[in-house]
TORTORDO-438214 format. One record per residue: residue in one letter; x, y, z of N, C-alpha, C, O in turn. Coordinates in steps of 0.05 Angstrom, whole numbers, plus 5000, padded with zeros to 4 digits. Each point is the difference from the previous one (the first is absolute). Last residue first. Layout:
N
aXYZXYZXYZXYZ
...
//
This chain:
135
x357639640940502049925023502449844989501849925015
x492950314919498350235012501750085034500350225012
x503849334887497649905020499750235019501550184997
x505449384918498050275008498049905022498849784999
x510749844939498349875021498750305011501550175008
x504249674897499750215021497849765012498849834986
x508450164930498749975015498550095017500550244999
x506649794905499350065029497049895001498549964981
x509949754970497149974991500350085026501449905017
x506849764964499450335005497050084989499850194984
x503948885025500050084958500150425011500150184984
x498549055088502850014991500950234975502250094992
x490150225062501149704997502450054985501150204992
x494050545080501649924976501249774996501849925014
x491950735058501549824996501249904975498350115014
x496350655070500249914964501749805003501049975022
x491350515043502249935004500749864972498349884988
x494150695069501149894981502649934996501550175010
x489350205062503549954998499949924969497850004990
x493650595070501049754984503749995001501550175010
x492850674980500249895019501249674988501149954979
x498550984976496649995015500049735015497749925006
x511450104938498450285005496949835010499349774995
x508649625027497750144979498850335004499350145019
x510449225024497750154997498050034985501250154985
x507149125010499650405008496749915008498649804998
x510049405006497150145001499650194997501150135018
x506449344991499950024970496650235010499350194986
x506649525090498549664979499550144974499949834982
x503950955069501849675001498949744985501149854984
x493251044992501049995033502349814991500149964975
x497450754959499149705000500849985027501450185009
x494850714934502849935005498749705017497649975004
x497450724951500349714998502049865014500349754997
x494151365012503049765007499149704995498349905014
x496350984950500549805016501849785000500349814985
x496750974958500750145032499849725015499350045023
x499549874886498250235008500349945018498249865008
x508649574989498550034979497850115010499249905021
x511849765002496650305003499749944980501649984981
x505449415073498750054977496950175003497949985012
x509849705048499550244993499049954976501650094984
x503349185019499450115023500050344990501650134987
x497148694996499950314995500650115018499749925023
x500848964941500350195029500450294983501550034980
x494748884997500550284999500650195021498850025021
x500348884984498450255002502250224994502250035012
x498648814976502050325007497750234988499550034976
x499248795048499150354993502050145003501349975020
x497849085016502750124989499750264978501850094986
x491749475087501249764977502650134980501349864985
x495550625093502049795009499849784970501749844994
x494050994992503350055009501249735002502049934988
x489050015004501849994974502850095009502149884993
x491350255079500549684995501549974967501249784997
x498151215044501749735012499349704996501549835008
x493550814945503549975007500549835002500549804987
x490750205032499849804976504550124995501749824996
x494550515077499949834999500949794977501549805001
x496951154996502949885026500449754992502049934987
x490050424975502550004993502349915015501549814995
x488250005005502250095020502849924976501049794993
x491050074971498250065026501650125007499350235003
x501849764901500349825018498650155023498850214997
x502749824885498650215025499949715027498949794996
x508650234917498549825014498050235026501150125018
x504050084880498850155033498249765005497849954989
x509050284907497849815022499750115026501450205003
x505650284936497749824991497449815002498349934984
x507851005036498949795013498449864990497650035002
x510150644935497049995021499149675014500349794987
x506750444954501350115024497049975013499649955024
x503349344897499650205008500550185021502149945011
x502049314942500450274982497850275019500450254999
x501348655017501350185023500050234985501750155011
x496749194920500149965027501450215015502250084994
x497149644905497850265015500750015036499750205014
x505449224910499850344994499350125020501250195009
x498348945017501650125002500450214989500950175015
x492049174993499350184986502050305013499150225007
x494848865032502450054989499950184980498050014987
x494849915087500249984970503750024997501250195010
x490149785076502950014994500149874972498849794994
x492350605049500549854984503450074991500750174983
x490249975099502850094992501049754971499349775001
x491650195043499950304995502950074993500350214988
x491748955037502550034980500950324997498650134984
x495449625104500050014971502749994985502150095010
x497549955090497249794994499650034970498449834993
x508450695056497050095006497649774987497650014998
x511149874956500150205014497150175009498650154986
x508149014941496650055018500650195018502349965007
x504349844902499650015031496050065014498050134994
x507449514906498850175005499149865037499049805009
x509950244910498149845027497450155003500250234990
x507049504915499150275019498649905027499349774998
x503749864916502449935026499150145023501050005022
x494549834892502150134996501850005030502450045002
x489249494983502049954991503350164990502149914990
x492850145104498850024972502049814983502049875009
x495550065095501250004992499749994970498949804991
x495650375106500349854973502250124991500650225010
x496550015073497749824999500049834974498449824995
x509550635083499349964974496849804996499449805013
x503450655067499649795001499150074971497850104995
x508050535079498149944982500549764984502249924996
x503250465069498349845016497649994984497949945011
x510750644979497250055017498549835007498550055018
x510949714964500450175016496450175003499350095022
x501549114925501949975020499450145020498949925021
x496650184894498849785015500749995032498649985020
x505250804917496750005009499349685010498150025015
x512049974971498150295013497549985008499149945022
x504249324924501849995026499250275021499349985023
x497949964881498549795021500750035029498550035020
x506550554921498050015004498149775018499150035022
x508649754940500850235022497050035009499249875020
x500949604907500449835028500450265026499149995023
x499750344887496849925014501249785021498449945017
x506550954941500349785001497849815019499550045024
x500650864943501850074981500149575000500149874980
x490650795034502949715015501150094981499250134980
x491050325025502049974983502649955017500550185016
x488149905005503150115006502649744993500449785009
x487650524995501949924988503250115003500850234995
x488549735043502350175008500949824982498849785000
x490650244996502549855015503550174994499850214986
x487649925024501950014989502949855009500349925023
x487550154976502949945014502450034985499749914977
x490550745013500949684985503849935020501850165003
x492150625004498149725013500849754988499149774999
x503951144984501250075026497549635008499449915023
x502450634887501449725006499849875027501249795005
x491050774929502950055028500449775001498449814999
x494850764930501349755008502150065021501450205002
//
């Protein structure tokens, strides 16, 4: 059996769900498709139900790994249009990993190893982010 043919969805833990609305609706421009009874949203992304904001202040912002990765055409791009909705991109510098510099330009962007850009971001709760694409 493999899971790799069945869809899956991202879950991420708010300390506060107006803040929240105000971020992922506001500042990315995702279009809640329902609202649970517990207060939670579930966002559309790529044409399917795939992100689900949950209240659930114990948990919020606890991890360090990138929770979600929008894969986009043009990073720059998709930046700079969240920059101007009011994004704050991550900034590194000099980060090696097996011999390759992550370090970030000014808009937040590194490099990929074997090509491509990536670039990270963080909602209000310190839930990281990342926008990946090939340009």
């Amino acid at each position: 059996m493999s899971l790799s043919r069945y869809r899956l969805n991202a879950f991420i833990a708010v300390t506060d769900m107006t803040q929240a609305e105000e971020f992922y609706e506001g500042k990315l421009g995702l279009s809640a498709v329902r609202t649970d009874a517990d207060g939670s949203k579930v966002y559309a992304s790529g044409g399917v139900e795939s992100l689900v904001v949950y209240p659930s202040p114990d948990h919020a912002g606890r991890s360090t790994a990138t929770l979600v990765t929008w894969y986009v055409e043009d990073v720059e791009q998709v930046v700079d249009q969240l920059t101007s909705n009011g994004v704050t991109f991550e900034q590194f510098e000099g980060v090696l990993e097996s011999g390759f510099d992550y370090g970030t330009d000014e808009k937040g962007i590194s490099p990929r190893a074997g090509g491509g850009k990536v670039a990270w971001f963080k909602d209000p709760d310190g839930n990281t982010f990342s926008v990946e694409g090939d340009r």
